[in-house]
Backbone atoms as SQL, in Angstrom:
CREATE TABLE atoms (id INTEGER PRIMARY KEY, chain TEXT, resi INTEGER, resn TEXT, atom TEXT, x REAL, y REAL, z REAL);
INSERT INTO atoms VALUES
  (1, 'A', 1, 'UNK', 'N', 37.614, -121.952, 225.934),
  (2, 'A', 1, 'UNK', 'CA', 38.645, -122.829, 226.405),
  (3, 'A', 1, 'UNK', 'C', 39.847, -122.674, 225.477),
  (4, 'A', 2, 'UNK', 'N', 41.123, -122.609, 225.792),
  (5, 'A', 2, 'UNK', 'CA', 42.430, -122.285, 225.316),
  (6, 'A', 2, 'UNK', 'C', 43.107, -123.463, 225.924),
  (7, 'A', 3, 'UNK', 'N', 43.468, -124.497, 224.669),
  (8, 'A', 3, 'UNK', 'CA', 44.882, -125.665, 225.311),
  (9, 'A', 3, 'UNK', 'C', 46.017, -125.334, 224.862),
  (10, 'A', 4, 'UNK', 'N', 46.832, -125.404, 224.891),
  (11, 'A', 4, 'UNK', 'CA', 47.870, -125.346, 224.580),
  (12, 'A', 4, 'UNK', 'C', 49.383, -126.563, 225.137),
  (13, 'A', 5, 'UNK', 'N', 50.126, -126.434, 223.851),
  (14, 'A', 5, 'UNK', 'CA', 50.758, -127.902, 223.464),
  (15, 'A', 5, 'UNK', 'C', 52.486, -127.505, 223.827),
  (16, 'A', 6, 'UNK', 'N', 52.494, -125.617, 223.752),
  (17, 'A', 6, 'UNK', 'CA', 53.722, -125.556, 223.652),
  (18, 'A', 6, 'UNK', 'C', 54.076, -124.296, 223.138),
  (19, 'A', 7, 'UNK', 'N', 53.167, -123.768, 221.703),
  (20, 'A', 7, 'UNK', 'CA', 52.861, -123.067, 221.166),
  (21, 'A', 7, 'UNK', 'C', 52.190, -121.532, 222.235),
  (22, 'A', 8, 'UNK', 'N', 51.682, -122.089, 222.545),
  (23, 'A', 8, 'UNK', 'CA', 50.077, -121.059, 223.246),
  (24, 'A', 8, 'UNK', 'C', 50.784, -121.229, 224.777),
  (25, 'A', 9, 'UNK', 'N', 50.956, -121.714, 225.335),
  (26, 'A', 9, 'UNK', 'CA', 50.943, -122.618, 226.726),
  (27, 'A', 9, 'UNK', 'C', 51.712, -123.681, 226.724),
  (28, 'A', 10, 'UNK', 'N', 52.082, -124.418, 227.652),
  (29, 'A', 10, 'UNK', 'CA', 52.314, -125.750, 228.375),
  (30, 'A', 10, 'UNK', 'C', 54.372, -125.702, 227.730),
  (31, 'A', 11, 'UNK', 'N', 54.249, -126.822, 227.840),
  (32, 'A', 11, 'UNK', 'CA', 55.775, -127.178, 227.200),
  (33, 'A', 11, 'UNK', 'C', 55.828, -127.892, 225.584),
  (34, 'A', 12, 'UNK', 'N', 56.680, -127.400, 225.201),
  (35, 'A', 12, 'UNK', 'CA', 56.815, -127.751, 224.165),
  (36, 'A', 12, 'UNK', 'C', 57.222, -129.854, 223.521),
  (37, 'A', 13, 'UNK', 'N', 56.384, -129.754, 222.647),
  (38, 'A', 13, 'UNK', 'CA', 56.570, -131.046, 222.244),
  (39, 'A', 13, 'UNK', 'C', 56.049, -132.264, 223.072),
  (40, 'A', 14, 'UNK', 'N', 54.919, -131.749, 224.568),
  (41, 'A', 14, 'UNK', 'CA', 54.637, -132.631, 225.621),
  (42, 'A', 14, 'UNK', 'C', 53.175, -133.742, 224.573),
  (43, 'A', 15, 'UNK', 'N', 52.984, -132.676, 223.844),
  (44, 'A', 15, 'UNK', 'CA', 51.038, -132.784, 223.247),
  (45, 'A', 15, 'UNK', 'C', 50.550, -133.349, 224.510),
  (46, 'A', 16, 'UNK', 'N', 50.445, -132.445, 225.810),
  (47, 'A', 16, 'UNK', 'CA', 50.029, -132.472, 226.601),
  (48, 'A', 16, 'UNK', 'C', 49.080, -131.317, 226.480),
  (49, 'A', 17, 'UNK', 'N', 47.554, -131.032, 226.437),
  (50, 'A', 17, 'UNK', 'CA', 47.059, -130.177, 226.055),
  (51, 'A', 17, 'UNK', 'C', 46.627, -129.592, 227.286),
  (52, 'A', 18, 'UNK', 'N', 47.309, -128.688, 227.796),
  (53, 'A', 18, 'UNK', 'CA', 47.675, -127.563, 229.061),
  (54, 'A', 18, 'UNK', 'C', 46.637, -126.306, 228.890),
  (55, 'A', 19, 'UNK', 'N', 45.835, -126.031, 229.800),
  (56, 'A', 19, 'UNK', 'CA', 44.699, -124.607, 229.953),
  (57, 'A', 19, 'UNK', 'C', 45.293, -123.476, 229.697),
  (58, 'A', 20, 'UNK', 'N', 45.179, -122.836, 229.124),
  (59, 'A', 20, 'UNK', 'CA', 45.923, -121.655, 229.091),
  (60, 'A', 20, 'UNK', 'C', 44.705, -120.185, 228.860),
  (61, 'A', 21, 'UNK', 'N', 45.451, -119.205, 229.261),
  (62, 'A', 21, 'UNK', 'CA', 44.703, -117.769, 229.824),
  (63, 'A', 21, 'UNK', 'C', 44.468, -117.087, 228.275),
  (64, 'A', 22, 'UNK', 'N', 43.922, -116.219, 228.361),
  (65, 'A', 22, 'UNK', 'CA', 43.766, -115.400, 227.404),
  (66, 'A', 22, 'UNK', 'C', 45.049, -114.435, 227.275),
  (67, 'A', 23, 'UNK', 'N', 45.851, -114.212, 228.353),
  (68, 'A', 23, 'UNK', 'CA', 47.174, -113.387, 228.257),
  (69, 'A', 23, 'UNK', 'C', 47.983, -114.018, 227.485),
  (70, 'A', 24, 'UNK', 'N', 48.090, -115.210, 227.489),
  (71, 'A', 24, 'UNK', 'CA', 49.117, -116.262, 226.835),
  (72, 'A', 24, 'UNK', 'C', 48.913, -116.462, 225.508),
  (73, 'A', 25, 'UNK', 'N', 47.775, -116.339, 225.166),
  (74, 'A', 25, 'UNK', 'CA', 47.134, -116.781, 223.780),
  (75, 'A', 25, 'UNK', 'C', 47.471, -115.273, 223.108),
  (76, 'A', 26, 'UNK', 'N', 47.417, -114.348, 223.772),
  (77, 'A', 26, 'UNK', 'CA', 47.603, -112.584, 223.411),
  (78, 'A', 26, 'UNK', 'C', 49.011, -112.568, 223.011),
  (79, 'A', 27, 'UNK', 'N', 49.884, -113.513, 223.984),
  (80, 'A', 27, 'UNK', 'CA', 51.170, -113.168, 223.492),
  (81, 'A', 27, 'UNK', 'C', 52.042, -114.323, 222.236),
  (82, 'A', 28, 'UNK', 'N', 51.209, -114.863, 222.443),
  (83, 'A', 28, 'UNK', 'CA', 51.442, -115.815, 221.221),
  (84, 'A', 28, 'UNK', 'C', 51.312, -115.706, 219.952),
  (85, 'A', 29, 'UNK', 'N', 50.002, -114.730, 219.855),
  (86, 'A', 29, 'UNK', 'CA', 49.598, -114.411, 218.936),
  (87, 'A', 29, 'UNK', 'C', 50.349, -113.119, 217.836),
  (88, 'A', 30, 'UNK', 'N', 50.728, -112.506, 218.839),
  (89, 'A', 30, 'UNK', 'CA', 51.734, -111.488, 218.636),
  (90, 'A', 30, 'UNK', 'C', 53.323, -112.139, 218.174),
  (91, 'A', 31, 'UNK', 'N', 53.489, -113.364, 218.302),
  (92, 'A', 31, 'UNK', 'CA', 54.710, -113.863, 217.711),
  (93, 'A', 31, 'UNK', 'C', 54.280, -114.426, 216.595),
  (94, 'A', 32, 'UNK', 'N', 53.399, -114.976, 216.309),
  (95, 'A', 32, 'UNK', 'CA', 52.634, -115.697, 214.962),
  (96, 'A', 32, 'UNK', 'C', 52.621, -117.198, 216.048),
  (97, 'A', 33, 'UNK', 'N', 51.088, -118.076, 215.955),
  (98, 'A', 33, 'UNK', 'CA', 50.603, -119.502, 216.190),
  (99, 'A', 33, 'UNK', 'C', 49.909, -119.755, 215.306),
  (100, 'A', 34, 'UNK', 'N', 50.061, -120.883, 215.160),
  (101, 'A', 34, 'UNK', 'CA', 48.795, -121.963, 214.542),
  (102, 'A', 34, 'UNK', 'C', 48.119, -122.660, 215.227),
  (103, 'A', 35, 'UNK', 'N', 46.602, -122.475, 215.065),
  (104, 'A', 35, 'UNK', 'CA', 45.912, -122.573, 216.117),
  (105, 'A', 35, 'UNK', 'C', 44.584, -123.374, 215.242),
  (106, 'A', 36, 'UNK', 'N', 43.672, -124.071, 215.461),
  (107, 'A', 36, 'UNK', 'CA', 42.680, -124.569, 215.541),
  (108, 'A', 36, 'UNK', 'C', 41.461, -124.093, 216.502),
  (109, 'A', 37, 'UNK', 'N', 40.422, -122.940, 215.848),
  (110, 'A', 37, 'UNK', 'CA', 39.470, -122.006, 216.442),
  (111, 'A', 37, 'UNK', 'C', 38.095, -122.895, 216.321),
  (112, 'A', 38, 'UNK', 'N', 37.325, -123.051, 216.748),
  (113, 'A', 38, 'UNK', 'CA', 35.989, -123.431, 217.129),
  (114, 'A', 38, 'UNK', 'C', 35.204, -122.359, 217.522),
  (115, 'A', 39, 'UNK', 'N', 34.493, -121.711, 216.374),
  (116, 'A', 39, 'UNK', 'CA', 33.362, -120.742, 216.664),
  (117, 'A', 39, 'UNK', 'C', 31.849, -121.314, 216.491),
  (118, 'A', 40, 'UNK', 'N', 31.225, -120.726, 217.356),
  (119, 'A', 40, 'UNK', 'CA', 30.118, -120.614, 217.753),
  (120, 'A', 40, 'UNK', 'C', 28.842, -119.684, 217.581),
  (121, 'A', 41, 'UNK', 'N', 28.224, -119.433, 217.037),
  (122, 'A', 41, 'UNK', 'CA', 27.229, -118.488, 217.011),
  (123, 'A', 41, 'UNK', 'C', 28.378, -116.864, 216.921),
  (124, 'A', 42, 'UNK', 'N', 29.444, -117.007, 216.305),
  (125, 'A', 42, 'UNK', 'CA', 30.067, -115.895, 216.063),
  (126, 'A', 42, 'UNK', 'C', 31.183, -115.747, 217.183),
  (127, 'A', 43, 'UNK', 'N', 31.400, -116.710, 217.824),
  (128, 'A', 43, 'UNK', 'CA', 32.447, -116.565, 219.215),
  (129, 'A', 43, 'UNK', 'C', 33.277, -117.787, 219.181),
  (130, 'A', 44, 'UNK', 'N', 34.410, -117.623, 219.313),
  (131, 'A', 44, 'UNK', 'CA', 35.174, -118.313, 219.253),
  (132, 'A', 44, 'UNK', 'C', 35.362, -119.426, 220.828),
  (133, 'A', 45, 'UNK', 'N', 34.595, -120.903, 220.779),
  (134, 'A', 45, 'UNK', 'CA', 34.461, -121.619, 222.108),
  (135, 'A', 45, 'UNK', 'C', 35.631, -122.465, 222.514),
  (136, 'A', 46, 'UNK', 'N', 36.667, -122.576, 221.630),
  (137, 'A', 46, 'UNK', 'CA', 37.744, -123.323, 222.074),
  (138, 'A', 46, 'UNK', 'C', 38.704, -123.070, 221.169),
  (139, 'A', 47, 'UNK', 'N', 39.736, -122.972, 221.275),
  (140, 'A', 47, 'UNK', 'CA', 40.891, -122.612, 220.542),
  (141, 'A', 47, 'UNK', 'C', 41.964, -123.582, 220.979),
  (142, 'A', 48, 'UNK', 'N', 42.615, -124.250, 219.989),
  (143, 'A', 48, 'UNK', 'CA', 43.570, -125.420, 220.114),
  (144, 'A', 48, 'UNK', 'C', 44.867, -125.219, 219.469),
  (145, 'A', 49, 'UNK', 'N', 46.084, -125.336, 220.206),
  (146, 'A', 49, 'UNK', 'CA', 47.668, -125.481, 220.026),
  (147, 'A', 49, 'UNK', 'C', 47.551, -125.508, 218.800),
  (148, 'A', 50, 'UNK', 'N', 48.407, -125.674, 217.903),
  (149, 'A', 50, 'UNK', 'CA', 48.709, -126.458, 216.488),
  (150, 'A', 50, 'UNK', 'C', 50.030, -127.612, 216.927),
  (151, 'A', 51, 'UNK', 'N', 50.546, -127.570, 217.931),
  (152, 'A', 51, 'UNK', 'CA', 51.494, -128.578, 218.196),
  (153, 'A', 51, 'UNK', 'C', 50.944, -129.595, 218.493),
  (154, 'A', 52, 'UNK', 'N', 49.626, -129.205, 218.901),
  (155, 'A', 52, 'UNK', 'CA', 48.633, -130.341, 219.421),
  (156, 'A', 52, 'UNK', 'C', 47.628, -131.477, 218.576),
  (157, 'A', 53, 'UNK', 'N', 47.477, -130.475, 217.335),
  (158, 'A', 53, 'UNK', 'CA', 46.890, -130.893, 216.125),
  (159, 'A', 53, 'UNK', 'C', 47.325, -132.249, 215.298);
């Protein structure tokens, strides 16, 4: 699961925590985010905005 606050996805400054794709999170990542990861048995199960944080 991928939310996003603004950062990753959704609009900015809503801390509306919006679904977002793995394309979005790809291109975000490539600009620099701060993000909040939740791994699992070695897999990452939810990944969270930092606008959201």
């Amino acid at each position: 699961m991928i939310l996003g606050g603004g950062q990753i996805c959704g609009t900015a400054g809503s801390k509306v925590d919006a679904p977002c794709e793995e394309a979005d999170l790809e291109k975000a990542a490539k600009k620099g985010v701060e993000a909040e990861v939740v791994v699992k048995n070695g897999v990452a199960t939810q990944i969270t905005d930092g606008a959201l944080l």
